[in-house]
C-alpha positions in Angstrom: 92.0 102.8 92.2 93.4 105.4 90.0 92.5 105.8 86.4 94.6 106.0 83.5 94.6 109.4 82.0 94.5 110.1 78.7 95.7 113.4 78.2 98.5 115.0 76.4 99.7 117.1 79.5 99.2 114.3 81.7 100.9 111.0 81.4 99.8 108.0 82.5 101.8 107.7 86.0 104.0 105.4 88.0 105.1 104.8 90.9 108.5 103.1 89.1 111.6 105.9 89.4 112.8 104.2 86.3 109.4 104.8 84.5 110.8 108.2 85.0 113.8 109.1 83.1 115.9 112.5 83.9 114.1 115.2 82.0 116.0 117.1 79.5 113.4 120.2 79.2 112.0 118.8 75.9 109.2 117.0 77.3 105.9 119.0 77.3 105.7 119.1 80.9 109.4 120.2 81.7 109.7 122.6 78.7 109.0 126.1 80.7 110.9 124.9 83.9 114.6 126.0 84.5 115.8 123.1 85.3 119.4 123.7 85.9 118.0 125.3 89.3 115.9 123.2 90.5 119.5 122.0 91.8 119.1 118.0 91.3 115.8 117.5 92.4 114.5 116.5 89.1 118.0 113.8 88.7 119.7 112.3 91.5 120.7 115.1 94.3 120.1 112.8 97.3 116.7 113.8 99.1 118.1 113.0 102.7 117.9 116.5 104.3 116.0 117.8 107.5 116.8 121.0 108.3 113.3 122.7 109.1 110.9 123.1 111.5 107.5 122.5 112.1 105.1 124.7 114.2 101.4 123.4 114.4 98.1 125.0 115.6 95.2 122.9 115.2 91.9 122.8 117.3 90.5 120.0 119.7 89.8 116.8 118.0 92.2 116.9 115.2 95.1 114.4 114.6 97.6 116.0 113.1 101.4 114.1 113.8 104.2 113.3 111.7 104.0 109.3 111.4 106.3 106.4 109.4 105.3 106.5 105.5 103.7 103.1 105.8 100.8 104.5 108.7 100.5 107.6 107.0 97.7 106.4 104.7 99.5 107.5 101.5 97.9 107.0 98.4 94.3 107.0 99.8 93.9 109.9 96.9 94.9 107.5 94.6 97.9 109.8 93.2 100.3 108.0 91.5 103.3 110.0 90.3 103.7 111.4 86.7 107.1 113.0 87.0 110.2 111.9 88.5 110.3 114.4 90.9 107.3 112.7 92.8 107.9 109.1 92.3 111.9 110.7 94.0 109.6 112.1 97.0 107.3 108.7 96.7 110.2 106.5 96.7 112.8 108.3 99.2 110.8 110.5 102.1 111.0 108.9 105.6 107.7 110.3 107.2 104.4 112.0 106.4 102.9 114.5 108.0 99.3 113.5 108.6 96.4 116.3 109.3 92.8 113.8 110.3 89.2 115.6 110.6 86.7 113.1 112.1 83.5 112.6 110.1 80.5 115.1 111.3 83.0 117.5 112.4 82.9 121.4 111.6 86.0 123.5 112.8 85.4 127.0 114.0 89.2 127.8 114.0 91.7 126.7 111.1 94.7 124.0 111.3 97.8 125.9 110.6 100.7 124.0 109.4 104.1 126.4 109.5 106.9 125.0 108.2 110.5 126.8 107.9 113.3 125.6 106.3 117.0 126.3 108.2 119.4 126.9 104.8 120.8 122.9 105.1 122.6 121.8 101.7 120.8 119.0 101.4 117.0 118.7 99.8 114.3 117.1 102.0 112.0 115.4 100.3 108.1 115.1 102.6 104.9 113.5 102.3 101.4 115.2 103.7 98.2 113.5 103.4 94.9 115.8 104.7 91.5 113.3 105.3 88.7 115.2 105.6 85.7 112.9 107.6 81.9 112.8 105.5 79.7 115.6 105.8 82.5 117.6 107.8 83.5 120.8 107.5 87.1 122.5 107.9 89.9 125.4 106.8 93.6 123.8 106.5 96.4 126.7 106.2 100.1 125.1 105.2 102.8 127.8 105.1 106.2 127.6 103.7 109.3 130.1 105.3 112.6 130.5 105.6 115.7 129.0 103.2 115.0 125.0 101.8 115.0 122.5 99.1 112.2 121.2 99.1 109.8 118.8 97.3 106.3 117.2 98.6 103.3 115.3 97.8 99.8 116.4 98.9 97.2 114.3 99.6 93.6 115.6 99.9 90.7 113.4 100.5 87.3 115.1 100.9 84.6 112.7 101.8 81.1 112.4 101.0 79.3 115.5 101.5 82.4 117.3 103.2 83.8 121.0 102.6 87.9 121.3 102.8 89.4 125.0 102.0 92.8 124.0 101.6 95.7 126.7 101.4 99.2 126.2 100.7 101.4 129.8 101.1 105.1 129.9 100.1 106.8 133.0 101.6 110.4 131.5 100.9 113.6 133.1 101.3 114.5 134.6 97.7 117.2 131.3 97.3 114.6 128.2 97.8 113.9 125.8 95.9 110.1 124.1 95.8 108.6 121.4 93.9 105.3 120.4 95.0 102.7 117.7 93.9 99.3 117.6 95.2 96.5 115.1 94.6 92.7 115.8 95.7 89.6 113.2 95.6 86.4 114.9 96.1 83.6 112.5 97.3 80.0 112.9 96.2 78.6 115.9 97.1 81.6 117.1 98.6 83.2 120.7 97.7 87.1 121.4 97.6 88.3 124.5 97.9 92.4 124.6 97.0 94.0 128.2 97.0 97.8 128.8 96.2 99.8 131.6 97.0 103.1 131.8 96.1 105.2 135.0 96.8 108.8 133.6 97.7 111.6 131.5 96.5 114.0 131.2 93.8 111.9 128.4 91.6 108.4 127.4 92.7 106.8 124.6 91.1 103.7 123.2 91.8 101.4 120.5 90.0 98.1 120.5 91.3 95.4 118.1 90.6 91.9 116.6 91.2 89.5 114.2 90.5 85.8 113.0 91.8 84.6 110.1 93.8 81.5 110.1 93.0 78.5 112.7 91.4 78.1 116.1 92.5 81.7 116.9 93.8 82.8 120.6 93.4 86.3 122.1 93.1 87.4 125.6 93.2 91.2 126.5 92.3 92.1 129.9 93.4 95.7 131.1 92.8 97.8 134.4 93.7 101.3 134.8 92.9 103.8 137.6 92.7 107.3 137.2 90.7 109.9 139.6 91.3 113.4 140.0 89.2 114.7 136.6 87.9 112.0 134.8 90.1 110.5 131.6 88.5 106.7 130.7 89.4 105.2 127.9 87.7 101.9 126.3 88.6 100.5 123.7 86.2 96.5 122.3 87.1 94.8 119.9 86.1 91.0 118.8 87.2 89.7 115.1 85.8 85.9 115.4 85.7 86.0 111.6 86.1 81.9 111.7 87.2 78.9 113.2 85.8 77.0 116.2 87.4 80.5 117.9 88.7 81.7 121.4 88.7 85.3 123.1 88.7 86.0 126.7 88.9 89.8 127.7 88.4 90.9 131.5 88.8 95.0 132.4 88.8 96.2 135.9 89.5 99.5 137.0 88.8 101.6 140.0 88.8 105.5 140.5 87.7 107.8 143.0 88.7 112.0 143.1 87.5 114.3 141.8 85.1 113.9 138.0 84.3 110.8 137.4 86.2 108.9 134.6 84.7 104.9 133.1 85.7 104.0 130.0 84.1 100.2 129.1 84.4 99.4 125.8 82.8 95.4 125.0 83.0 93.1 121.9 81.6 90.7 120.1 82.3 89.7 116.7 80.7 85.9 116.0 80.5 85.4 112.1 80.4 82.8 110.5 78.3 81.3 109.4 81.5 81.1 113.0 82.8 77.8 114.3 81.4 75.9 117.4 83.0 79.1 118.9 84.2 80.3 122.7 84.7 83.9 124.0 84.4 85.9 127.3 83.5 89.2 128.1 84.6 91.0 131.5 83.8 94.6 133.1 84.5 95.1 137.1 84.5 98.2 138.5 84.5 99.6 142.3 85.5 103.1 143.0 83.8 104.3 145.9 86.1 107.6 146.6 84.6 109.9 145.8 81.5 111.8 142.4 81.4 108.9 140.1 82.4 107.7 137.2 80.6 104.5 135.6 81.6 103.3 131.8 79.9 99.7 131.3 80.3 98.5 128.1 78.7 95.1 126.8 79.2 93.5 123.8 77.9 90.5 121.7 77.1 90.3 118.2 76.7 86.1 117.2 76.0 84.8 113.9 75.1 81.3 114.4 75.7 78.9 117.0 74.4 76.8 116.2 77.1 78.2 119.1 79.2 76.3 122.1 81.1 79.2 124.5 80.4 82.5 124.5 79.5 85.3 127.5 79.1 88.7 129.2 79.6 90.5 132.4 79.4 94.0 133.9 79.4 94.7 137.9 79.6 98.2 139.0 80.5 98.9 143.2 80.1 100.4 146.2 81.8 98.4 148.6 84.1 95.4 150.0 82.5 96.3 153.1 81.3 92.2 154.0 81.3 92.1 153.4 84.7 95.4 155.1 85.6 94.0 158.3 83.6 91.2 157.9 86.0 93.2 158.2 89.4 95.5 161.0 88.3 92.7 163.2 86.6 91.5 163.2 90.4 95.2 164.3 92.3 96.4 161.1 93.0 99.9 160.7 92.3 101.4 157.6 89.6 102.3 155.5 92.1 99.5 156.0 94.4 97.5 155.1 91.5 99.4 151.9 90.4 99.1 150.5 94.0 96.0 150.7 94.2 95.5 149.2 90.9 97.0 146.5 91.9 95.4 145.9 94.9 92.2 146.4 93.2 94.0 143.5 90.7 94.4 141.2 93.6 91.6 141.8 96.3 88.7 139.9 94.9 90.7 137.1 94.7 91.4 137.6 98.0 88.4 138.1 99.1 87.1 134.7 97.4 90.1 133.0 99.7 87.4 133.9 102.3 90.1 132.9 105.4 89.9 135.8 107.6 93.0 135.0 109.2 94.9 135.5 106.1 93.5 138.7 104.3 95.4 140.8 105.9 98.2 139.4 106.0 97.8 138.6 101.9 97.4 142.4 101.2 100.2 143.3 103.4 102.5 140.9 101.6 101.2 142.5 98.2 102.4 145.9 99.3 105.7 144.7 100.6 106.2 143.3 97.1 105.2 146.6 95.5 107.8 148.6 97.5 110.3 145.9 95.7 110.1 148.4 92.3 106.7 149.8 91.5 106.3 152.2 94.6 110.1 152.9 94.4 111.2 156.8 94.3 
């Protein structure tokens, strides 16, 4: 059973499309997104595409299949859609893509989920729900490629005493579109680990959020994004300490490059009267690299307990460091030298926190390629 969330930047959701009206970019929770690109996904454009494919690697003894909606488990998070985007995806996708740890299990390898859109006209609306078994333990890697419209809801379930790193990469084409909305439940004693990267695409959106089932859950948020000229990112979490003796731990990273590139980072977290003893800080950095850049960076508190071990946040968004710059070219290394490797110094911790092998590399790589976009340019 869901609960009814009381928070300004969180309305109390539905699973009714006409609960939903057609935003106008008003609302709090529609007011940075362009919506006159998200090309209908957020009114009527029909949701009836599927032009993509789907590659899947997965180790022995997981499910992982694309099944009807109706055996897919969906809603076993207890997500109920708060914007009309979702309840669209709720109301209109034909299948779910389903990704089953047994209970007692620990995977050595990681499920990767690729999937790559083929340019059709028409949006394709999906569903995924991820269960992880109790007292399991397991890495799941889905990637986005390729040219799509595309919106989703995520489903995480973590049971009791179970560890789920859960990362979601979009490497779109520059012209896709992506509107994603994913729930987690974390069981009792159980630790979540979600990380977002999100390099690609024309407008990304993506609503993240995450509540307990039960004392002692953990959740760690970990985001990386880079947003070129006229690129919109926008990633809005939110983290319901719904049970006392919980921690969260959010961390956003972003750099901008190029005329009209635009980050939005909305954070908060709502502590419940009924969540005493709880720990949670969340912060968003961002690295402005050139002129013509506008980064939003909104985070948020919502307490109704004093009860609380700790509770903070903090926003920074600036150009290079012009100390540490100084440093690097005092010593022969020449400015853009230096600026790479300030922002790879910017990044890698962040990466390294990720702590999926399989991806470092290919995260720092895809850092660089961006920097050659502008900064590293002759």
């Amino acid at each position: 059973m869901s609960l009814d969330v009381i928070s300004h930047l969180h309305p109390v959701g539905s699973f009714e499309l006409s609960d939903h009206p057609v935003p106008t970019g008003r609302e709090e929770v529609w007011r940075f997104t362009p919506l006159k690109r998200l090309k209908g996904l957020h009114d009527d454009a029909p949701l009836t595409g599927d032009d993509f494919d789907v590659k899947v690697e997965a180790p022995a003894g997981v499910r992982t299949e694309t099944v009807p909606v109706a055996e897919s488990g969906r809603g076993s998070s207890g997500f109920v859609p708060t914007d009309r985007v979702a309840a669209r995806v709720w109301a209109d996708a034909p299948t779910a893509r389903i990704v089953e740890i047994p209970a007692d299990t620990e995977l050595t390898e990681p499920v990767v989920i690729t999937v790559t859109g083929r340019g059709g006209a028409e949006a394709i609306a999906r569903n995924i729900v991820v269960t992880l078994g109790a007292h399991s333990r397991a890495t799941v890697v889905l990637r986005f490629e390729g040219s799509a419209t595309f919106a989703d809801t995520t489903e995480l379930v973590v049971g009791d005493g179970a560890h789920l790193t859960y990362v979601t990469v979009q490497d779109w084409a520059d012209d896709a579109v992506h509107h994603s909305t994913q729930h987690a439940k974390v069981g009792r004693d159980a630790s979540l680990k979600h990380v977002a990267v999100t390099f690609g695409g024309d407008v990304v959106r993506h609503d993240a959020t995450a509540t307990y089932d039960g004392p002692g859950g953990e959740i760690e948020m970990l985001g990386l994004y880079f947003a070129d000229e006229g690129q919109h990112v926008e990633h809005r979490l939110f983290v319901d300490h719904n049970a006392p003796k919980t921690k969260s731990h959010v961390v956003y990273k972003g750099a901008l490059q190029g005329q009209g590139a635009h980050s939005v980072w909305i954070g908060n977290v709502l502590i419940r009267k009924e969540a005493e003893g709880i720990e949670t800080y969340e912060e968003n950095r961002n690295l402005v690299l050139t002129d013509g850049c506008q980064a939003d960076s909104v985070p948020n508190l919502e307490i109704e307990t004093g009860e609380i071990e700790g509770a903070g946040h903090a926003s920074a968004t600036a150009r290079f460091d012009d100390e540490q710059l100084f440093y690097l070219r005092s010593r022969g290394v020449s400015e853009q030298e230096a600026q790479r490797l300030v922002v790879h110094g910017f990044f890698n911790d962040l990466i390294r926190k990720i702590a999926v092998p399989e991806l470092e590399e290919s995260l720092t790589s895809t850092v660089e390629a961006e920097l050659a976009k502008n900064v590293l340019k002759a």
